[in-house]
Every structure is written in structure tokens, then in C-alpha cells.
C-alpha positions in Angstrom: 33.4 68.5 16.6 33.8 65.7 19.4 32.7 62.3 17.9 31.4 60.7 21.2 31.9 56.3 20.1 29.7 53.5 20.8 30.7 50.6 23.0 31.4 48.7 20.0 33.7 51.0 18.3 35.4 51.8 22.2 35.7 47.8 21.8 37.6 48.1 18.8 40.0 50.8 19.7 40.7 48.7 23.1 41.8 46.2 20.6 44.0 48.1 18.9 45.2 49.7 21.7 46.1 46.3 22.7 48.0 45.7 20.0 50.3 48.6 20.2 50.7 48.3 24.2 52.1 44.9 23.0 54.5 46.6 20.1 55.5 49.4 22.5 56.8 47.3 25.1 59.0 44.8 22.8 60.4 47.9 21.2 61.1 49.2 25.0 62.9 46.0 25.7 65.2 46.5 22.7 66.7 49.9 23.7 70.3 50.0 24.7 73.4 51.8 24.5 74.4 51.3 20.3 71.1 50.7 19.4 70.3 52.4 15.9 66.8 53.8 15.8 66.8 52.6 12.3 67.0 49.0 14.2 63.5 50.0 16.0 61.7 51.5 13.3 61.9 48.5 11.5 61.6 46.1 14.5 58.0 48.8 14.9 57.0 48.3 11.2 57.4 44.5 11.6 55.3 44.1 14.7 52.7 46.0 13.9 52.2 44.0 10.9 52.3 40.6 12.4 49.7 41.7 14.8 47.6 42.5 11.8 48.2 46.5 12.4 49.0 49.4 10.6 51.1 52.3 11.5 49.4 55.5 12.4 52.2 58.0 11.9 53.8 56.9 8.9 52.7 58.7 5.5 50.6 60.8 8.1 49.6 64.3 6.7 47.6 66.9 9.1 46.8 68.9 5.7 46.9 67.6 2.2 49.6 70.3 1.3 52.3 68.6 4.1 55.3 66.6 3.6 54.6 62.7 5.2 55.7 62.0 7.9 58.5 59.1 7.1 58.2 56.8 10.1 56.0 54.3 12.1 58.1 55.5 15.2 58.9 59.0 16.8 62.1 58.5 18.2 62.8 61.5 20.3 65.9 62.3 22.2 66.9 64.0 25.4 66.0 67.8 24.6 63.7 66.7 21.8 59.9 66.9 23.0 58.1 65.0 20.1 57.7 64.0 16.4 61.6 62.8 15.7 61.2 60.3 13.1 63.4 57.3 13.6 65.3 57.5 10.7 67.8 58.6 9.7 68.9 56.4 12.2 70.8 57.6 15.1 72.9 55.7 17.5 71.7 55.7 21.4 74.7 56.3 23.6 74.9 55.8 27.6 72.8 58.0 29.7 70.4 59.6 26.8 66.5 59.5 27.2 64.5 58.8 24.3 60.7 59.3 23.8 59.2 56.4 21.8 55.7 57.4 20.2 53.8 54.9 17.9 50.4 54.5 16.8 48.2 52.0 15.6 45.3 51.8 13.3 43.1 47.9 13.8 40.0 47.6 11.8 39.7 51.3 10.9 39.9 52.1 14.5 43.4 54.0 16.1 45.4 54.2 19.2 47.8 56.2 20.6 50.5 55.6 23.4 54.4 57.3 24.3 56.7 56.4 27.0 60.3 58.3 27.1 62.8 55.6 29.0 66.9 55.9 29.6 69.2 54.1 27.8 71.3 52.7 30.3 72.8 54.7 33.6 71.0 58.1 33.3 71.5 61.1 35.8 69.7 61.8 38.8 67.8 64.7 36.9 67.0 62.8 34.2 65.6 60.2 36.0 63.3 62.8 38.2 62.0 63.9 35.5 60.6 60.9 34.0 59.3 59.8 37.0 57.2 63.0 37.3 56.3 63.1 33.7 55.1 59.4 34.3 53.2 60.6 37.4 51.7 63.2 35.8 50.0 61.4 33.2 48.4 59.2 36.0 47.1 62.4 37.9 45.2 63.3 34.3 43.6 60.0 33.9 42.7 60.0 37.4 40.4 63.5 36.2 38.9 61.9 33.4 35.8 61.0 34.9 32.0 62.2 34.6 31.3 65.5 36.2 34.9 66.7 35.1 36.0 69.1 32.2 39.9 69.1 30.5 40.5 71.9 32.2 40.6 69.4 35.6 42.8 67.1 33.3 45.5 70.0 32.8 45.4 71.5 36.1 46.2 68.4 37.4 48.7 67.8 35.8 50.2 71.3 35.6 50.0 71.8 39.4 52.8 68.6 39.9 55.0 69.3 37.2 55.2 72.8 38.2 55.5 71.6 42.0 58.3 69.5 41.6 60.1 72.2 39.2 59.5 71.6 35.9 57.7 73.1 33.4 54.5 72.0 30.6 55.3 72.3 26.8 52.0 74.9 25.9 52.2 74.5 22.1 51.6 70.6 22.3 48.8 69.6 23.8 47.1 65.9 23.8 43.4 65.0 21.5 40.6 63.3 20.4 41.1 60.0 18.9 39.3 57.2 17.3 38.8 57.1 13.4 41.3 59.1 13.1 44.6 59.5 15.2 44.0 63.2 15.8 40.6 64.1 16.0 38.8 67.0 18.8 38.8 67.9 21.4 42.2 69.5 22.4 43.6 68.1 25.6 46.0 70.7 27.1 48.2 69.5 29.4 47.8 72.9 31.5 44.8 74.7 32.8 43.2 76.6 30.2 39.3 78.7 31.0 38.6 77.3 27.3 38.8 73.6 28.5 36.3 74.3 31.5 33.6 74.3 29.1 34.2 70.8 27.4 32.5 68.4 29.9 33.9 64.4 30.2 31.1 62.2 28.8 30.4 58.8 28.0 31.7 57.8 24.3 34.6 60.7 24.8 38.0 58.7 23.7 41.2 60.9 23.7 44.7 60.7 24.4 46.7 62.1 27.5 50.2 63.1 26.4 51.7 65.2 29.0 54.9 66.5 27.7 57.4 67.9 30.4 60.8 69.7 30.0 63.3 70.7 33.4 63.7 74.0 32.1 61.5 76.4 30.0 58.5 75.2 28.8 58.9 77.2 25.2 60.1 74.9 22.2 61.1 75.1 18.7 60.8 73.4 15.4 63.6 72.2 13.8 65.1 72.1 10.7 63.7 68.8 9.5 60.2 70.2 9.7 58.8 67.9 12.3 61.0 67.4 15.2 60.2 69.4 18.1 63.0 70.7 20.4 62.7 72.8 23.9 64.0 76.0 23.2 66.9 76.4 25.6 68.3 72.7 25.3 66.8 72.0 28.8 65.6 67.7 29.0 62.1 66.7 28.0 60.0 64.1 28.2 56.5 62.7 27.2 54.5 59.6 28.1 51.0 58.9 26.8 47.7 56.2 27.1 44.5 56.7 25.0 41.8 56.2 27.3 37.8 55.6 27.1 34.6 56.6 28.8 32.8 54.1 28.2 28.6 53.6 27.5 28.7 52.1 30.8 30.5 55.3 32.6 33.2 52.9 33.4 36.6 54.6 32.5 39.4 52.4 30.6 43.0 52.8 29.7 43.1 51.3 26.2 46.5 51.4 25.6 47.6 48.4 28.6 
């Protein structure tokens, strides 16, 4: 069920999503060649609680039967497509992507944002393809508007991927959020007939999370039970805003 917010409670998420825009970009700054992502999970924890946050992610379970998830920060690298926890910590060499994902929970109210970034000199493809994945995210937000459904979201953002020769990850898609950090509706990222029949409205909160890979869009699970990896080794990349309808009709990107 879609839990449609007030303008107060789209207040409060804009001020969380404030606060982790804020995180997410010192924790950007700090990534270099050597860096640990032990190094950045902490620098994550610590921010978060200065600002008066808490972490989204860590100790998250989707079911009461799961393991927790170990981390404030996903800290995925180069064919990695989400969900790597930061620790054990692994050292960033010259020329590797890495996609940092953090969330933030503010007075019982949650954001959700991801950029991927290169750690130094990266390669021509590699840089392409965040460039596009960036890009594509903007093309979804541009769709989320009255009169719209998600399926305009993922065709949007399926049609330039594709155009420019990469592929969409299928079993990942983006979501609802608010009181919780995963709540409905599913968001693909590609154009399903199911999303033409879930309409944009005012009080809809959710978060775009185009994930984008340069070869086959099929991925695995590895070993550690969390980490997701494309399934031929191919790059991959996510970037991600939560963004509001608002009461008024006016449409906001919460996570700037």
C-alpha cells in the first residue's frame, strides 16, 4: 500500500534529506586512491550523528528472520551494483568506481540518496558510464510529475541507457519511502505494463535509483549475502535522490 505524506511529514523528510545530502558529499570529498572504506564508514557513522541523524541501513532487516545489515554505508565497487557494506574494509586503488549509498532516518522520517564516483584517473568507459547513469536519473525525475505513471519513470530512463549501450539491472528496482526506508510502490528503472497503472500524485515520496551496468543487465548475489554483483564482471553503476510531490503539486528533490 502507497502511504501518500502530508506537507508536514514531506517537510520533515526534506530535512533529513538535507542532512544526508550534507553527509554524502563530505564522504565524496574523502575518496582517494588508499582510502580504506573502513575510513568512510566511520567518517558516515560520525556525521550522521553530529547532525542529529541516524543511519538507515545499519542493523537494517527486510524480514525479521534476516541477518543485519552491518553498515551505515554501501560501499560498492566497480562490478558491484549495490548493498556492499563498507567493512571489512577494502582499500581503493587508482582508476576503480565505487558506489556510495547511505541513508538517513531525522525525527522518525528517512531519506535515501547514491552517487558512484572514480577514485582518481578512471577509463574513458568508465567515465561514460557514470555520466549516463547520472543522466538517467535526471530523465526519471524529470517524469515524476502529475498526469504521469512509473512506467514513464522507467521508460525514460531505459530508452537512454539502452541508447547509449548499456544495459538496466531488472532485479533492483527503486521505492517508496518515508517512515520507513523501503516502503511501496516499486520504482523500476525499466518500463514495465504493471507500473502504467500506478499514477504520480500529490503526497507520493519515493526514491529513483537507476542502476546501470556496460554489459548484461543480469546480476548475482554473492557470497556475503548482500552484495550484489553483475553477472558477467561487466562495470556498474548507481546514483539515487528521494524526491516529493508535494500538497502543493510542486515537485522536490529532497536529497540536495
Amino acid at each position: 500500500m502507497i502511504i501518500y505524506k502530508t506537507q508536514k511529514e514531506i517537510e520533515l523528510m526534506a530535512e533529513s534529506g538535507k542532512i544526508l545530502a550534507r553527509v554524502l558529499n563530505e564522504i565524496v570529498q574523502n575518496v582517494k586512491p588508499g582510502v580504506n572504506t573502513q575510513d568512510l564508514e566511520d567518517f558516515a557513522e560520525k556525521l550522521i550523528a553530529d547532525k542529529g541523524g541516524r543511519p538507515a541501513f545499519k542493523n537494517y532487516k527486510a524480514y525479521p528472520e534476516d541477518k543485519a545489515f552491518p553498515t551505515a554505508l554501501c560501499a560498492s565497487i566497480n562490478d558491484e551494483v549495490v548493498h556492499a557494506p563498507a567493512i571489512p574494509g577494502r582499500i581503493l586503488r587508482e582508476g576503480d568506481i565505487i558506489g556510495l549509498d547511505l541513508g538517513v532516518e531525522y525525527k522518525g522520517y528517512f531519506s535515501d540518496m547514491a552517487v558512484t564516483i572514480g577514485v582518481g584517473k578512471i577509463s574513458v568507459e568508465a567515465q561514460k558510464l557514470l555520466n549516463i547513469t547520472k543522466a538517467v536519473l535526471g530523465l526519471g525525475i524529470e517524469q515524476f510529475k502529475e498526469g504521469n505513471t512509473l512506467a514513464d519513470i522507467g521508460r525514460a530512463i531505459q530508452f537512454h541507457a539502452e541508447k547509449n549501450g548499456f544495459s538496466v539491472v531488472r532485479e533492483l528496482v527503486g521505492h517508496g519511502v518515508g517512515k520507513q526506508v523501503h516502503e511501496d510502490p516499486r520504482v523500476p528503472n525499466y518500463f514495465t505494463e504493471e507500473a502504467k497503472f500506478v499514477p504520480i500524485k500529490r503526497g507520493m515520496t519515493i526514491a529513483i535509483e537507476p542502476m546501470i551496468n556496460t554489459g548484461s543487465w543480469e546480476i548475482k548475489l554473492l557470497d556475503d549475502g548482500w552484495t550484489f554483483a553483475t553477472a558477467d564482471g561487466s562495470l556498474s553503476a548507481q546514483f539515487e535522490h528521494t524526491v516529493a510531490l508535494d500538497r502543493n503539486g510542486k515537485k522536490r528533490i529532497l536529497t540536495l
